[in-house]
C-alpha positions as CSV (number, residue, x, y, z in Angstrom):
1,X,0.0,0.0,0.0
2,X,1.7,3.3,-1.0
3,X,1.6,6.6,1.3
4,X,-1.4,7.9,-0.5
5,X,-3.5,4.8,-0.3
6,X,-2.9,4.9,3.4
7,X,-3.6,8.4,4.0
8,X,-6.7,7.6,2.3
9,X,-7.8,4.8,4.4
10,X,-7.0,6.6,7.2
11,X,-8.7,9.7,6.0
12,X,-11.8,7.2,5.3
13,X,-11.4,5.9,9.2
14,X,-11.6,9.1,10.5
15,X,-14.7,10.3,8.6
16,X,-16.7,7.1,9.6
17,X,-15.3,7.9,13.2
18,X,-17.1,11.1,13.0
19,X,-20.3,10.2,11.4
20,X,-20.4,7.2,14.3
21,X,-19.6,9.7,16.9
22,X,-22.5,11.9,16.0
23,X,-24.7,9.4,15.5
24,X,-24.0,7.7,19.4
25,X,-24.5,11.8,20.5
26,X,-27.7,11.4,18.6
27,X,-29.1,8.3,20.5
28,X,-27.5,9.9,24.0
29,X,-29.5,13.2,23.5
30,X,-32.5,11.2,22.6
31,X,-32.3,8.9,25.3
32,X,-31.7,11.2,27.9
33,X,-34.9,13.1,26.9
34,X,-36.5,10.1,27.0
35,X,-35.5,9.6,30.6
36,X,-36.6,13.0,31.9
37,X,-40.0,13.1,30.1
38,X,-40.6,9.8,32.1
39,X,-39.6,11.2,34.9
40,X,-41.2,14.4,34.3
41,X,-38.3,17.0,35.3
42,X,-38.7,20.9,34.3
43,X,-36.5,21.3,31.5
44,X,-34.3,24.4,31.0
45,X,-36.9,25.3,28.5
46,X,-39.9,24.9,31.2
47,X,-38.0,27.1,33.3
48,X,-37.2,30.0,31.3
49,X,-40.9,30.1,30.4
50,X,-41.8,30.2,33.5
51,X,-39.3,32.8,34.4
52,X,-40.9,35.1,31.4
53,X,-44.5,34.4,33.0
54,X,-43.8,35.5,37.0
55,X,-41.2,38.2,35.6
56,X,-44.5,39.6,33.3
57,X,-46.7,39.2,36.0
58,X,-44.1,41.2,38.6
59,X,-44.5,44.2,35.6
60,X,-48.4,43.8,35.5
61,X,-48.4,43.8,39.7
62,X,-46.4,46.7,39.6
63,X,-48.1,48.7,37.0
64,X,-51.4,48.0,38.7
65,X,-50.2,49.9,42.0
C-alpha cells in the first residue's frame, strides 16, 4: 500500500469515526430526553418560560399599583 493509499484509508477511518460519533450523540440526547420526560423533570426550556411568565406578572403587579 503506498503513502497515498494509506492516507486515504486513514482519511476514510476518521470520517466514519465522526459520522459514528454523531450518531451515538444522537441516540444519547434522545435517550436522555427520554429519561426526563418519564420522569417528568422541568426542562431548562420549562424554566425560562416560567421565568418570562412571573417576571410579566411582577410588571403587570407593579403597574397596577
Amino acid at each position: 500500500m503506498s503513502l497515498d493509499e494509506s492516507k486515504e484509508v486513514i482519511d476514510q477511518w476518521k470520517q466514519q469515526t465522526e459520522a459514528r460519533k454523531a450518531e451515538v450523540q444522537r441516540l444519547v440526547r434522545e435517550q436522555i430526553k427520554q429519561v426526563i420526560d418519564k420522569l417528568d423533570l422541568a426542562t431548562k426550556e420549562d424554566v425560562r418560560q416560567l421565568e418570562e411568565r412571573i417576571r410579566r406578572l411582577e410588571e403587570k403587579e407593579q403597574s397596577g399599583q
